[in-house]
Each structure stands twice: as structure tokens, then as C-alpha cells.
PDB file of the backbone (N, CA, C, O) and the ligand in Angstrom, with CONECT records:
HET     ZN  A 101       1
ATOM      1  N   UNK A   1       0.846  -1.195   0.000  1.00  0.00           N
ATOM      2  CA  UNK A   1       0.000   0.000   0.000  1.00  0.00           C
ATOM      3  C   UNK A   1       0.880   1.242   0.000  1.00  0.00           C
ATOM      4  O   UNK A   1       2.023   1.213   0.455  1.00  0.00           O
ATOM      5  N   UNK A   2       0.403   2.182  -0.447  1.00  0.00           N
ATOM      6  CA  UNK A   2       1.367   3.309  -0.570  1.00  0.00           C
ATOM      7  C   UNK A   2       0.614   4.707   0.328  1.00  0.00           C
ATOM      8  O   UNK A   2      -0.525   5.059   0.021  1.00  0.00           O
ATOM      9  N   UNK A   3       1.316   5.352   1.332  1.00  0.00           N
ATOM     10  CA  UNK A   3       1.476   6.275   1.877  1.00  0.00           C
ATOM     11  C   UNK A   3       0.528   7.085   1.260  1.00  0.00           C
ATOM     12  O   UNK A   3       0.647   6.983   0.039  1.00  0.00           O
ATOM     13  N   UNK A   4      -0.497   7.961   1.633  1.00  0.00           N
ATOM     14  CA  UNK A   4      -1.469   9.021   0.950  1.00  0.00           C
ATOM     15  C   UNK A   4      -0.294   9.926   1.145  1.00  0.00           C
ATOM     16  O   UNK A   4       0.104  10.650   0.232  1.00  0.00           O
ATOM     17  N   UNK A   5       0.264   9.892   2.325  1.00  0.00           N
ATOM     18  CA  UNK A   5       0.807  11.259   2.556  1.00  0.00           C
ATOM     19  C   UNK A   5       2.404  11.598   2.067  1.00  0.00           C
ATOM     20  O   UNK A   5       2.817  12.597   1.477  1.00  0.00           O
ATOM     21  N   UNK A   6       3.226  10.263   2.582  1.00  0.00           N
ATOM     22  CA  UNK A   6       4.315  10.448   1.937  1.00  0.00           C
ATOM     23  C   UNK A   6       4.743   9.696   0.668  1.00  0.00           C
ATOM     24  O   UNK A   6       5.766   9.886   0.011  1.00  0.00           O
ATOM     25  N   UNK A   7       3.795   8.836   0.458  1.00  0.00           N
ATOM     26  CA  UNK A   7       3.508   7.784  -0.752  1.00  0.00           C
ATOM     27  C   UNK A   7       4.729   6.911  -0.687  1.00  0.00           C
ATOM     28  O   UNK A   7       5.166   6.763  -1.828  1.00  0.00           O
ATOM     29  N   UNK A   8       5.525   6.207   0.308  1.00  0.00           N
ATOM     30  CA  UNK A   8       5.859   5.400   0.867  1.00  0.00           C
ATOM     31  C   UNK A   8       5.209   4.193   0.860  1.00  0.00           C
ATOM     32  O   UNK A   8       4.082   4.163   1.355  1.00  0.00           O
ATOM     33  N   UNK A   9       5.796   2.952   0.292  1.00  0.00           N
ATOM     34  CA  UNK A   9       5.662   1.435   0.329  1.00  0.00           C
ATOM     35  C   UNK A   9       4.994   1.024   1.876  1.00  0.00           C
ATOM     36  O   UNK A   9       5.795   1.181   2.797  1.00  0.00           O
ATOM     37  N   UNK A  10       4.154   0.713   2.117  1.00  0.00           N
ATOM     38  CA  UNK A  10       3.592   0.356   3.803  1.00  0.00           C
ATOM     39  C   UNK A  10       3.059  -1.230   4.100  1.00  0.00           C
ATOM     40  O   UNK A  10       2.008  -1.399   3.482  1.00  0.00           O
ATOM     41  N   UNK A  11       3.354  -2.128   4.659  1.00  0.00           N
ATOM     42  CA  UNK A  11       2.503  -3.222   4.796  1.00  0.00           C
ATOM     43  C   UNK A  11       1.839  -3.017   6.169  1.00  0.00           C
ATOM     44  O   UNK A  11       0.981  -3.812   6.554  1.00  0.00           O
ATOM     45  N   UNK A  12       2.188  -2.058   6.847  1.00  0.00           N
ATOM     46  CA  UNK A  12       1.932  -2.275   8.542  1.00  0.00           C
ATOM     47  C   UNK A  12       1.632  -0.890   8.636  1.00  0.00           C
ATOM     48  O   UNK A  12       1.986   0.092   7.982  1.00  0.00           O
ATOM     49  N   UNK A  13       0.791  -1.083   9.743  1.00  0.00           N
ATOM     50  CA  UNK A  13       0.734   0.520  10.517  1.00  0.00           C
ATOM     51  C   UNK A  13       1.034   0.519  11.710  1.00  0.00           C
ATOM     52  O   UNK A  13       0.867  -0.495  12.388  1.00  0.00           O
ATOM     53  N   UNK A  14       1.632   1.857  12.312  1.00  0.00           N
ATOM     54  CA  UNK A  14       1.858   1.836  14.085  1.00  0.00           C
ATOM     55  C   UNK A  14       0.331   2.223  14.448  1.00  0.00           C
ATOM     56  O   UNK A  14      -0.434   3.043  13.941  1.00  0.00           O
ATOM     57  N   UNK A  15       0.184   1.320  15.518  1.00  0.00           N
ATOM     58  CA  UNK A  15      -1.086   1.826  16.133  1.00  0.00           C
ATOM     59  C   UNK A  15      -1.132   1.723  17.277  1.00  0.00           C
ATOM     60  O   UNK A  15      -0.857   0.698  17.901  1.00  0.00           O
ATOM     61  N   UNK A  16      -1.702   3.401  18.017  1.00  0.00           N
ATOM     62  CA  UNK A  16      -1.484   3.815  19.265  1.00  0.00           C
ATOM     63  C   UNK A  16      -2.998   3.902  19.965  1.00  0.00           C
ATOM     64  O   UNK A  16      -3.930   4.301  19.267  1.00  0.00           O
ATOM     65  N   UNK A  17      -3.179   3.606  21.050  1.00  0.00           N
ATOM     66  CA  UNK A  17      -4.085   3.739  21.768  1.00  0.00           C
ATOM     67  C   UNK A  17      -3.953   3.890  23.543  1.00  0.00           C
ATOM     68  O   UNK A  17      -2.862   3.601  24.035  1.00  0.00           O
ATOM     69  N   UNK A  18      -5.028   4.322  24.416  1.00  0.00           N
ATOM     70  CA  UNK A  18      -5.168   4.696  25.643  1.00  0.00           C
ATOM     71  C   UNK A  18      -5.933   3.553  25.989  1.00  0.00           C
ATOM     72  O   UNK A  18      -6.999   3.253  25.452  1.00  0.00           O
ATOM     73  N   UNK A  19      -5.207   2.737  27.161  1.00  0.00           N
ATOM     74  CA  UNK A  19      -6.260   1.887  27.869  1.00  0.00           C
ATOM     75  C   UNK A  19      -5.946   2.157  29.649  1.00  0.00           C
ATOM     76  O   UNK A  19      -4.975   2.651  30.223  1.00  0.00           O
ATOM     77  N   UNK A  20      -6.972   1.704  30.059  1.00  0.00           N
ATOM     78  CA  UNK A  20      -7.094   1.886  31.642  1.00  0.00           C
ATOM     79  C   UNK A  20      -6.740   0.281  32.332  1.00  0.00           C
ATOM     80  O   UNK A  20      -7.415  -0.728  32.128  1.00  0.00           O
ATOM     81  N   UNK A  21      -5.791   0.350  32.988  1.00  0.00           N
ATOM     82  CA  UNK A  21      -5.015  -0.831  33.956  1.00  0.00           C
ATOM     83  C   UNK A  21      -5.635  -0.561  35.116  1.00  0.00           C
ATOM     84  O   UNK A  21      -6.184   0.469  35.506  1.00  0.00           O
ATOM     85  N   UNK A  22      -5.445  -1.867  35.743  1.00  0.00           N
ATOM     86  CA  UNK A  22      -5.812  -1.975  37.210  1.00  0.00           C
ATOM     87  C   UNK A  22      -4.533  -2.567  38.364  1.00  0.00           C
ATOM     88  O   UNK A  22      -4.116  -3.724  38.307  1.00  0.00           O
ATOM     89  N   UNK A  23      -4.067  -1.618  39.309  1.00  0.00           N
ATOM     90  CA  UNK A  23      -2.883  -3.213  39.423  1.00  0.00           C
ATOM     91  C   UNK A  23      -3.758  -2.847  41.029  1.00  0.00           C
ATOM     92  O   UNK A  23      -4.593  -1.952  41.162  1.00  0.00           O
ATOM     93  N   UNK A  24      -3.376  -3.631  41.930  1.00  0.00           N
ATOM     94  CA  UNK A  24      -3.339  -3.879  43.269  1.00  0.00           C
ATOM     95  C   UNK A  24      -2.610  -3.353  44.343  1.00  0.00           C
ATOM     96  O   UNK A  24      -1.785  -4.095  44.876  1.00  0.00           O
ATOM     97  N   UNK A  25      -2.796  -1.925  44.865  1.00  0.00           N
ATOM     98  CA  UNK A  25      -1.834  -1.261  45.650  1.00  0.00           C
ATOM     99  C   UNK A  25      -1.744  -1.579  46.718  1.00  0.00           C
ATOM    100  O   UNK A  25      -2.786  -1.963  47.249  1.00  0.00           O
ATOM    101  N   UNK A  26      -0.575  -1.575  47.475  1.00  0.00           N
ATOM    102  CA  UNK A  26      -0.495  -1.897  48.897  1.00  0.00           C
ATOM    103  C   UNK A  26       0.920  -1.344  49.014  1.00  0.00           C
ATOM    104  O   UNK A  26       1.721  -1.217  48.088  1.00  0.00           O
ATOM    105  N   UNK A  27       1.132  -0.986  50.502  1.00  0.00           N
ATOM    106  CA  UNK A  27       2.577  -0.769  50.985  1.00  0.00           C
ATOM    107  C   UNK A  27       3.105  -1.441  51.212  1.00  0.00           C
ATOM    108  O   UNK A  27       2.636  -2.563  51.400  1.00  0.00           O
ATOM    109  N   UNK A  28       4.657  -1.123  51.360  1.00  0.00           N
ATOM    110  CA  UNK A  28       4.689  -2.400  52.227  1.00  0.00           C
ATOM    111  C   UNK A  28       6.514  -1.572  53.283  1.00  0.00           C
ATOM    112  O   UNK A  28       7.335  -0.701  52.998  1.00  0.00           O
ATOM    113  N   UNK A  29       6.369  -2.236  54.110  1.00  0.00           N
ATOM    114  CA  UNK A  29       7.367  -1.753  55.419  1.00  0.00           C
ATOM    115  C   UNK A  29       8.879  -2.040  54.926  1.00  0.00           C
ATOM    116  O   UNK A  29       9.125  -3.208  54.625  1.00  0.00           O
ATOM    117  N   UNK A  30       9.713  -1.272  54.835  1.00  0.00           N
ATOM    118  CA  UNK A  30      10.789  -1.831  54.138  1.00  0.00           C
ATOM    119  C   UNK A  30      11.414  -1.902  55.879  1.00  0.00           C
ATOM    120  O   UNK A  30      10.965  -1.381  56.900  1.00  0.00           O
ATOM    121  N   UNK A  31      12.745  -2.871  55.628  1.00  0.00           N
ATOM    122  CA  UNK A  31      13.473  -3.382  56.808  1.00  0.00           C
ATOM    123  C   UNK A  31      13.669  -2.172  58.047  1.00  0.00           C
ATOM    124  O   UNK A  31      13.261  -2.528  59.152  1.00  0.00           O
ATOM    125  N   UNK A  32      14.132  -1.075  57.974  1.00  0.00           N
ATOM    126  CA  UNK A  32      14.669  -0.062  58.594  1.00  0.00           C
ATOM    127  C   UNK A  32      13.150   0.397  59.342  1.00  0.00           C
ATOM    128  O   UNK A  32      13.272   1.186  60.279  1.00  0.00           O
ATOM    129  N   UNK A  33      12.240   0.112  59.114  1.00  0.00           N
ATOM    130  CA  UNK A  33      11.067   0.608  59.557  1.00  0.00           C
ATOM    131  C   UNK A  33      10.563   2.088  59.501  1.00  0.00           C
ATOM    132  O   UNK A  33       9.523   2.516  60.001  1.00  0.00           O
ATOM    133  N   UNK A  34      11.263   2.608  58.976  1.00  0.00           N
ATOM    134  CA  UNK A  34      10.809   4.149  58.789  1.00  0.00           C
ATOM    135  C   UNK A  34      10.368   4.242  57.350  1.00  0.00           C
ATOM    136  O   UNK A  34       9.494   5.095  57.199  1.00  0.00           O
ATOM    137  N   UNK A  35      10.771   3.521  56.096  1.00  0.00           N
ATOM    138  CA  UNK A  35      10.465   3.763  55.068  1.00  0.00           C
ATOM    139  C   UNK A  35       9.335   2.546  54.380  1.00  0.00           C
ATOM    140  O   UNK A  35       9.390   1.316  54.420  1.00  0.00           O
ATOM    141  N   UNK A  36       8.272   3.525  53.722  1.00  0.00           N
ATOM    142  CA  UNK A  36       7.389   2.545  53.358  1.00  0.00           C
ATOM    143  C   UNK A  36       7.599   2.864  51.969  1.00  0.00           C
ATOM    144  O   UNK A  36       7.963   3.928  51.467  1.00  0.00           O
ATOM    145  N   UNK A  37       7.154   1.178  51.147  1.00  0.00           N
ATOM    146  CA  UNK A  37       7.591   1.212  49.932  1.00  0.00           C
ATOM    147  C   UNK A  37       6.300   1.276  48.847  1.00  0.00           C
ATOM    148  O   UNK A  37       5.892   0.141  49.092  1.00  0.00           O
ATOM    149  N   UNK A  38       5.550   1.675  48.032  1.00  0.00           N
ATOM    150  CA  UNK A  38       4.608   1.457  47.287  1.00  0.00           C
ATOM    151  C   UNK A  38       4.574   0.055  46.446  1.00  0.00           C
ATOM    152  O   UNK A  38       5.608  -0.408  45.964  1.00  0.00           O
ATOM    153  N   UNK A  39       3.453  -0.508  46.325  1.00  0.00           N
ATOM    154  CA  UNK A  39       3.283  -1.782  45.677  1.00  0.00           C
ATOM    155  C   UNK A  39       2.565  -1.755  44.581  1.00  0.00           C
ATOM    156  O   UNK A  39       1.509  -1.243  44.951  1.00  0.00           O
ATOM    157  N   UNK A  40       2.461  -2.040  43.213  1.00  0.00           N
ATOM    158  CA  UNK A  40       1.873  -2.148  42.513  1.00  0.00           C
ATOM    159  C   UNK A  40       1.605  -3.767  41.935  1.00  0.00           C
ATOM    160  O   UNK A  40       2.569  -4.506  41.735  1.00  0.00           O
ATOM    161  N   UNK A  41       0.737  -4.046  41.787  1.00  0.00           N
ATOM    162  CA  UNK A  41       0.610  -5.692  41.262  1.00  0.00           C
ATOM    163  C   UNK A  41      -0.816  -5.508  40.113  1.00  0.00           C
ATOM    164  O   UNK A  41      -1.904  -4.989  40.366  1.00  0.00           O
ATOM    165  N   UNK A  42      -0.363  -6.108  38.866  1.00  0.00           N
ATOM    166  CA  UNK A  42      -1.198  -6.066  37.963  1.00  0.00           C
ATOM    167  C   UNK A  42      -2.344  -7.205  38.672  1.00  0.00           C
ATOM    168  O   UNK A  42      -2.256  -8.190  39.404  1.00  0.00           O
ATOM    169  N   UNK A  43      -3.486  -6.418  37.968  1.00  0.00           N
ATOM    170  CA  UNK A  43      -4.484  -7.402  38.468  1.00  0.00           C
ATOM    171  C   UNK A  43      -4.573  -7.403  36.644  1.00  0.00           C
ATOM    172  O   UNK A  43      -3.930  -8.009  35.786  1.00  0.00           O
ATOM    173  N   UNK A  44      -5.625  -6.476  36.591  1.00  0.00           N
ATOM    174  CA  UNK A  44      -6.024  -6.603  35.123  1.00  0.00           C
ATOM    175  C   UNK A  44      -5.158  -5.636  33.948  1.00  0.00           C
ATOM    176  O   UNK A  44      -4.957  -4.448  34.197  1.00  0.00           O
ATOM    177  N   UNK A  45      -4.638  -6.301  32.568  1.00  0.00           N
ATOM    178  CA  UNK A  45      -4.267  -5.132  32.280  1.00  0.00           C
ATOM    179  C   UNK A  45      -5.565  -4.730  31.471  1.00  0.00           C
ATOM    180  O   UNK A  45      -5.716  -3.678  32.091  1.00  0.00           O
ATOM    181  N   UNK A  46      -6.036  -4.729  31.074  1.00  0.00           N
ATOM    182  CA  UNK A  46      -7.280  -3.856  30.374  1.00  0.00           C
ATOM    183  C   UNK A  46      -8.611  -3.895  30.745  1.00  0.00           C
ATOM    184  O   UNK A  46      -9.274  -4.928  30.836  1.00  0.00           O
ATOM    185  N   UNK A  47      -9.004  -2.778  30.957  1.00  0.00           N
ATOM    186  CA  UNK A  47     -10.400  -2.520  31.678  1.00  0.00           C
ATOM    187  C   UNK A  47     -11.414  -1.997  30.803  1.00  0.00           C
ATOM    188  O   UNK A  47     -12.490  -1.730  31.338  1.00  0.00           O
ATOM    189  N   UNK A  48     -11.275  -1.759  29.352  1.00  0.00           N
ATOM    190  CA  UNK A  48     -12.382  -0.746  29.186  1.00  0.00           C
ATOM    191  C   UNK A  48     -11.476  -1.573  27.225  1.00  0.00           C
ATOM    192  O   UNK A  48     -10.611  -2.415  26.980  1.00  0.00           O
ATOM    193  N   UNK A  49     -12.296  -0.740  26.448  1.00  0.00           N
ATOM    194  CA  UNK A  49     -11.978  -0.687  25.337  1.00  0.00           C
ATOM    195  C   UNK A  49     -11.219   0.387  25.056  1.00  0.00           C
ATOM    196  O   UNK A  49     -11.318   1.466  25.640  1.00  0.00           O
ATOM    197  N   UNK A  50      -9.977  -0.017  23.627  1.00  0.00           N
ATOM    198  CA  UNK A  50      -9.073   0.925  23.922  1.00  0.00           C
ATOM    199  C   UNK A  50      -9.756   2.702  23.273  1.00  0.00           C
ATOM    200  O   UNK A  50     -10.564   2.812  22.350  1.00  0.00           O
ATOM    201  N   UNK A  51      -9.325   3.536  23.835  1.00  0.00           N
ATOM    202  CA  UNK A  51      -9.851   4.932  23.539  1.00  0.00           C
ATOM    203  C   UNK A  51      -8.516   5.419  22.633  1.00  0.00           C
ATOM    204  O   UNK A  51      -7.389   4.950  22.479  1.00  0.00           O
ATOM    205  N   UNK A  52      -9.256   6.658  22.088  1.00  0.00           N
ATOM    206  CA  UNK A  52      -8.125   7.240  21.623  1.00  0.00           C
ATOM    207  C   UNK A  52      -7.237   6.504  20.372  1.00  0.00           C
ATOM    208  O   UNK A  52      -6.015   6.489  20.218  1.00  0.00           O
ATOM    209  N   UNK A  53      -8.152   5.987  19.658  1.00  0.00           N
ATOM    210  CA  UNK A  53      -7.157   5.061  18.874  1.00  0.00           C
ATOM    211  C   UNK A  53      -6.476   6.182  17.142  1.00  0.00           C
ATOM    212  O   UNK A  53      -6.972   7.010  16.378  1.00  0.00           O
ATOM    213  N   UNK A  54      -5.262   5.549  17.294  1.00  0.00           N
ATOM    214  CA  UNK A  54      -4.656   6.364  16.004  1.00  0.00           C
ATOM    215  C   UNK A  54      -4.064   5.289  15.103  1.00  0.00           C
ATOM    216  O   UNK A  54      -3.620   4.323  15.725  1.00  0.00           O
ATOM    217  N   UNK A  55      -3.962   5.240  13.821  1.00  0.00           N
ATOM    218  CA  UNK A  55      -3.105   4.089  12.938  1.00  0.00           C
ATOM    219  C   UNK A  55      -2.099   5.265  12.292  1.00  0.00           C
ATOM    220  O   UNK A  55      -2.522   6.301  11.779  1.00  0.00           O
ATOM    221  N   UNK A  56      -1.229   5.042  12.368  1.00  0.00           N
ATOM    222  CA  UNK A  56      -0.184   5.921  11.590  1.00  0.00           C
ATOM    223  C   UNK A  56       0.633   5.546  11.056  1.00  0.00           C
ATOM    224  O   UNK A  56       1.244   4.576  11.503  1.00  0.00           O
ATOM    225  N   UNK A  57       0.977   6.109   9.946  1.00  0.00           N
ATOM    226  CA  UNK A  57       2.432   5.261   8.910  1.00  0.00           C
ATOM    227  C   UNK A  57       3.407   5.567   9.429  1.00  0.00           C
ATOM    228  O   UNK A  57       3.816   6.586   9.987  1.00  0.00           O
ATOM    229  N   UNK A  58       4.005   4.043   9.096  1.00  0.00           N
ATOM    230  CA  UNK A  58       5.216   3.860  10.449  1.00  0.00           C
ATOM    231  C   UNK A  58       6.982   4.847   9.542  1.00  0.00           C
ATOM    232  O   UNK A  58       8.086   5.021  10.059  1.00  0.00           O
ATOM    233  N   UNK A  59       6.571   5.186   8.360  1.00  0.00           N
ATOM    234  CA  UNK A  59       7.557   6.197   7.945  1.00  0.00           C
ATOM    235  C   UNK A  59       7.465   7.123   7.856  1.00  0.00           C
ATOM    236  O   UNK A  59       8.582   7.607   7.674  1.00  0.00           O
ATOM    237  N   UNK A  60       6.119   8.428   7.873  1.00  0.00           N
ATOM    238  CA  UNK A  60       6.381   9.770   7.975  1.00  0.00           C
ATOM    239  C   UNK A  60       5.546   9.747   9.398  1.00  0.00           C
ATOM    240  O   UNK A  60       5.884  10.775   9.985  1.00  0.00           O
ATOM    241  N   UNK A  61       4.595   9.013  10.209  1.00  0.00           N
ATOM    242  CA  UNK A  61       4.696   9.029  11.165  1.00  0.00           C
ATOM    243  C   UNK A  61       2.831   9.904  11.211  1.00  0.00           C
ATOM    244  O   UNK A  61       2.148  10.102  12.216  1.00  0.00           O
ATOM    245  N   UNK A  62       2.471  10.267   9.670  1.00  0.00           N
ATOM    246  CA  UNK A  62       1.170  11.094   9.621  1.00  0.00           C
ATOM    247  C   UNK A  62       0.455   9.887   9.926  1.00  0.00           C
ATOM    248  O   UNK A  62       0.676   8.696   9.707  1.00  0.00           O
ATOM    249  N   UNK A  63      -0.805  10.764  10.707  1.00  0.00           N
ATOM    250  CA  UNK A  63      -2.257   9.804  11.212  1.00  0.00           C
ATOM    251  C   UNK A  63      -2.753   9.513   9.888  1.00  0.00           C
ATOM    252  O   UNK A  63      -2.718  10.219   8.880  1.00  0.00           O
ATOM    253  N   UNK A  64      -3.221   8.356  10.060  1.00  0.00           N
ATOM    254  CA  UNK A  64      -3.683   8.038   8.767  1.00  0.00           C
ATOM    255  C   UNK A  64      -5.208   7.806   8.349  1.00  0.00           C
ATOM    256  O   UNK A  64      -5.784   7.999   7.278  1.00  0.00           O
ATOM    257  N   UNK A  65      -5.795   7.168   9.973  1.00  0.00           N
ATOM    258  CA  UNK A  65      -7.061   6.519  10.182  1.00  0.00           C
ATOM    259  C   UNK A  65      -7.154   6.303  12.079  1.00  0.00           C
ATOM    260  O   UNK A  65      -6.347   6.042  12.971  1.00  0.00           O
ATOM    261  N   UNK A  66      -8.519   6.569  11.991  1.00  0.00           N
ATOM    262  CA  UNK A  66      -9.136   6.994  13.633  1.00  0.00           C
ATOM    263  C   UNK A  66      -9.565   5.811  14.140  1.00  0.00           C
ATOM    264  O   UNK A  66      -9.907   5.920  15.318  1.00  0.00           O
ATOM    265  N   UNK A  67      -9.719   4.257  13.493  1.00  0.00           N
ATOM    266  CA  UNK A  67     -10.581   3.341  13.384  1.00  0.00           C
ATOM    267  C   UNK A  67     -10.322   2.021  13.052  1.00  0.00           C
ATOM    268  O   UNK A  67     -10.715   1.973  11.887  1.00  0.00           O
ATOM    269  N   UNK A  68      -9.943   1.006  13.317  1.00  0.00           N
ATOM    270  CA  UNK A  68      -9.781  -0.625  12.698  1.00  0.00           C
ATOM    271  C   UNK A  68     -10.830  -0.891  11.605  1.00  0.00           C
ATOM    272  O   UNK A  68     -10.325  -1.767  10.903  1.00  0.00           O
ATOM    273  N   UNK A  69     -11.800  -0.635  11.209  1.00  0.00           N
ATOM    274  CA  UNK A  69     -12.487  -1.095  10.067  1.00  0.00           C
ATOM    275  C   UNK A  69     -11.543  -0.324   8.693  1.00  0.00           C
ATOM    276  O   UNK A  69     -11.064  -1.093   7.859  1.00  0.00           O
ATOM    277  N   UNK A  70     -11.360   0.929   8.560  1.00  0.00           N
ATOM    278  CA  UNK A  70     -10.593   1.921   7.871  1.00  0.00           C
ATOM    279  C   UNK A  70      -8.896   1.263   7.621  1.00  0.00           C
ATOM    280  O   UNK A  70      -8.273   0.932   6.613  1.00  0.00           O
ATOM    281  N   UNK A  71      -8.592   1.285   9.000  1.00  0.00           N
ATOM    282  CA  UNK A  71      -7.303   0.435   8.997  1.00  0.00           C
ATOM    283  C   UNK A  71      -7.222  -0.918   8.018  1.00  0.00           C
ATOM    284  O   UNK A  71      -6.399  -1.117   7.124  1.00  0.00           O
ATOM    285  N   UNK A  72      -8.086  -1.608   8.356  1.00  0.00           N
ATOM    286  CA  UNK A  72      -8.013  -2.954   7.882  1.00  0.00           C
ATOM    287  C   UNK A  72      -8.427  -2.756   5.837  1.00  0.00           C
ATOM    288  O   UNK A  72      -7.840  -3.161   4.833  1.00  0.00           O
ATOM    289  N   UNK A  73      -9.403  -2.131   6.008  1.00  0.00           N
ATOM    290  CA  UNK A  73      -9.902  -1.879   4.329  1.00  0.00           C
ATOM    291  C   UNK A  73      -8.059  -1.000   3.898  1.00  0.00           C
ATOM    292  O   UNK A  73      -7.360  -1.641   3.112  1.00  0.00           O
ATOM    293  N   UNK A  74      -7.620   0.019   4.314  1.00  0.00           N
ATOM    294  CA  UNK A  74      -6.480  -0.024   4.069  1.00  0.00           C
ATOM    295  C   UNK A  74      -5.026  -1.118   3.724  1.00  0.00           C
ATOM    296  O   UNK A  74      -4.219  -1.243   2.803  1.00  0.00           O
ATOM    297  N   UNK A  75      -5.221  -1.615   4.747  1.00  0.00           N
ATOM    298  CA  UNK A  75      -4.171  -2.436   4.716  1.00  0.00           C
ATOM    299  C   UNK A  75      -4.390  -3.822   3.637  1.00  0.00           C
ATOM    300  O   UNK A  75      -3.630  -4.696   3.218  1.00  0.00           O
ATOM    301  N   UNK A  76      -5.610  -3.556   3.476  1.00  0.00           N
ATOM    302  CA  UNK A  76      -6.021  -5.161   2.278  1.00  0.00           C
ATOM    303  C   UNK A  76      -6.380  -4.727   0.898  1.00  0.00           C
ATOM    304  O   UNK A  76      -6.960  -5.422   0.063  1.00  0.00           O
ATOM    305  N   UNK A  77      -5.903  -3.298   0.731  1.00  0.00           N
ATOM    306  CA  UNK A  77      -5.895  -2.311  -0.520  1.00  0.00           C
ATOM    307  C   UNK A  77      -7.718  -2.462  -1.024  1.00  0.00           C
ATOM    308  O   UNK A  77      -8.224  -2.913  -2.051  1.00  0.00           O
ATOM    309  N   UNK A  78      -8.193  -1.995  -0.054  1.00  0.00           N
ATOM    310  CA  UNK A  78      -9.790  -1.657  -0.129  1.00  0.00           C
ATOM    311  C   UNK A  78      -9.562  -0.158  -0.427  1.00  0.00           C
ATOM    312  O   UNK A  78      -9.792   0.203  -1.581  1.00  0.00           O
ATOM    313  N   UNK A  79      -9.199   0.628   0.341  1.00  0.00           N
ATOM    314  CA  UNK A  79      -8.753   1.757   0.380  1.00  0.00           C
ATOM    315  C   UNK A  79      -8.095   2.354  -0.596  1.00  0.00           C
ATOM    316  O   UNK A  79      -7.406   1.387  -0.921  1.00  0.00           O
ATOM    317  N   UNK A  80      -7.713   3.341  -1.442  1.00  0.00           N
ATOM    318  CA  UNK A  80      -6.755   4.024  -1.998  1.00  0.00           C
ATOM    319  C   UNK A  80      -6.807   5.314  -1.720  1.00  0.00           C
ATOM    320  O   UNK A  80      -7.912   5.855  -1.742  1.00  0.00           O
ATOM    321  N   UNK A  81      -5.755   6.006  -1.434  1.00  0.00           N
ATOM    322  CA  UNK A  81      -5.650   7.725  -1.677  1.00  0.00           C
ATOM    323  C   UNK A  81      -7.145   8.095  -0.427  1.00  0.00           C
ATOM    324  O   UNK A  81      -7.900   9.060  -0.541  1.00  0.00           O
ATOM    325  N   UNK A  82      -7.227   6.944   0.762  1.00  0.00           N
ATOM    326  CA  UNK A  82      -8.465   7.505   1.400  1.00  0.00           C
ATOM    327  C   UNK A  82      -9.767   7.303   1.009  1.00  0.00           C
ATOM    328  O   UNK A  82     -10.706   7.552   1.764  1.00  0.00           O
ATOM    329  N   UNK A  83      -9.953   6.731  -0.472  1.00  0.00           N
ATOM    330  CA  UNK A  83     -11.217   6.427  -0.570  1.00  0.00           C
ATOM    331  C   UNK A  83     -11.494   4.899  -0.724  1.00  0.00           C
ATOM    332  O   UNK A  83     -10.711   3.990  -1.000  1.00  0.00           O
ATOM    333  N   UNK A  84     -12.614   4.882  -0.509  1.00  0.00           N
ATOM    334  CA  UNK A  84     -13.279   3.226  -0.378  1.00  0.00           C
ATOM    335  C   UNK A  84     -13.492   3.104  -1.784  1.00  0.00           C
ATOM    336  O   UNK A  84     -14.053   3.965  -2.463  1.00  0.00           O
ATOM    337  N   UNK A  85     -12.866   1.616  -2.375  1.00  0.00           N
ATOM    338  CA  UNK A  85     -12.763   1.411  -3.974  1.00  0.00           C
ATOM    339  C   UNK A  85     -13.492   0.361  -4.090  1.00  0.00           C
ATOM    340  O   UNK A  85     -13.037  -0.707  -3.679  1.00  0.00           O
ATOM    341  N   UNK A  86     -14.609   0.410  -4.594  1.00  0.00           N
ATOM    342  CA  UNK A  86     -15.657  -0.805  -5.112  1.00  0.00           C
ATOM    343  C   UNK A  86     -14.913  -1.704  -6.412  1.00  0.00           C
ATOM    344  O   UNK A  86     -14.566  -1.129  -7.444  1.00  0.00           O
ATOM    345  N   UNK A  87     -14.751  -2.962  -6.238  1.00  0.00           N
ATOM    346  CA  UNK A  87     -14.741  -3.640  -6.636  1.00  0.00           C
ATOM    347  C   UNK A  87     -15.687  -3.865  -7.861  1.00  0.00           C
ATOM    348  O   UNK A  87     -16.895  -4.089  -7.780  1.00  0.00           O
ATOM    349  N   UNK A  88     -14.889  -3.763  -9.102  1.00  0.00           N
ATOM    350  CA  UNK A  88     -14.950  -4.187 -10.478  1.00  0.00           C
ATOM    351  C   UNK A  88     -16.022  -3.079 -10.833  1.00  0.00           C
ATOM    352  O   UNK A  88     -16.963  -3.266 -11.605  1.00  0.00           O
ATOM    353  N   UNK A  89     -15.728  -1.795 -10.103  1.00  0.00           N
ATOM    354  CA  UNK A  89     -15.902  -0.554 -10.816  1.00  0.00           C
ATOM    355  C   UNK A  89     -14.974   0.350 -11.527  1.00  0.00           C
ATOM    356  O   UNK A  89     -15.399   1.373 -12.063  1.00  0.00           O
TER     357      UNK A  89
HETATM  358 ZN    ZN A 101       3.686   7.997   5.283  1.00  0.00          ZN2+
END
């Protein structure tokens, strides 16, 4: 597939997103007794669906698509230049 933006060769996209973790806090007493240490322990890593999602070409680094359906019609050359290309039109 080729880059809209920098028209760069692409098979892959970087794709960034925001998700919400859960870990398990607790202190805990370190030896000397004056210093307490923070604990973190993953419980879950993902809580929610990811937000914020971006696909970007992994050589000029421009956003490309807001969305995995877009992404994917991209990446399987559904897509060209951004638009959706009907088949055996
Ligand atoms: Zn590019």
C-alpha cells in the first residue's frame, strides 16, 4: 500500500491507543522501619476498550485513520488515496 501522505511502500501501521489498567496497591514496610515502599501488582491489564485510537504510517509518522475497520480496508488495498474502492468498478 502506498502512503497518501508520503507515498511510501507500507505493509503495517503503528497503532497507538489509551487503555485503563488496574494493578493492586499496597505498601509495604521496608526493613529499617521508617520507610514505606509502594506496591503495585497487575491485576487486570485492560479494563475498558481501547480509547483514543490512532493508525499511523510507520515512515512519515502522519495519522492516517481513527478506526480498525478503515485500517483494515487499508491495509487489504480496499482503500486508496483515502477512498473506499468498489470492486470491479
Ligand atoms: Zn507515510
Amino acid at each position: 500500500m502506498k502512503c497518501p501522505n508520503c507515498h511510501e511502500d507500507i505493509t503495517d501501521l503503528r497503532c497507538f491507543s489509551l487503555l485503563w489498567r488496574e494493578d493492586r496497591f499496597t505498601v509495604e514496610q521496608i526493613e529499617d522501619g521508617e520507610h514505606i515502599k509502594p506496591k503495585y501488582e497487575p491485576d487486570q491489564i485492560c479494563l475498558s476498550e481501547p480509547v483514543n485510537v490512532e493508525f499511523v504510517c510507520p515512515e512519515c509518522d502522519a495519522k492516517l485513520f481513527d478506526n480498525e475497520p478503515s485500517a483494515i480496508a487499508f491495509l487489504s488495498g480496499k482503500i486508496v488515496g483515502g477512498q473506499l474502492e468498489k470492486k470491479g468498478e
